[in-house]
C-alpha positions, 0 to 999 in steps of 0.5 A: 126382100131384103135392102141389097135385092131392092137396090139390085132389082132398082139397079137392073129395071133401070138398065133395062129401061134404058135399052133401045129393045128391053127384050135383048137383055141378057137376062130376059127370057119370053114366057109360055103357056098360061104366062104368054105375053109376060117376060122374066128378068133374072135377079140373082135369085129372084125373078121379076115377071114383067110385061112390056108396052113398046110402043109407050116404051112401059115395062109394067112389073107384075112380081118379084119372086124367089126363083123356086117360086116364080112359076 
C-alpha cells in the first residue's frame, strides 16, 4: 500500500473514532452472511474490514484490501 493510503486510512480511523456512534459514518456499511458482526469502511478504493466494541468504544481492524478483493 502505498504512503498517501496509510495517511487516508490514519486519517479516516481517526474520524471514525472520534464519532459518538461509528457505525453512522457515511462510509460504513454492516456485512452479512460468513462476514455478520463485521463492517466496512470504504477508503477510496480500499476497503477496511472492522469489528466494533461499543461498550469499550474499540474498532478493532481486521483488513485493509483493494476493493476487488474484499469480499
Amino acid at each position: 500500500m502505498e504512503t498517501s493510503v496509510h495517511i487516508r486510512v490514519l486519517d479516516q480511523l481517526d474520524q471514525l473514532s472520534a464519532l459518538e456512534n461509528p457505525l453512522r459514518h457515511k462510509d460504513v456499511r454492516s456485512l452479512e452472511g460468513k462476514l455478520r458482526g463485521y463492517y466496512r469502511l470504504r477508503i477510496g478504493e480500499y476497503r477496511l474490514i472492522f469489528e466494533l466494541d461499543p461498550m469499550n468504544r474499540n474498532i478493532s481492524v481486521n483488513s485493509i484490501v483493494p476493493r476487488g478483493n474484499a469480499y
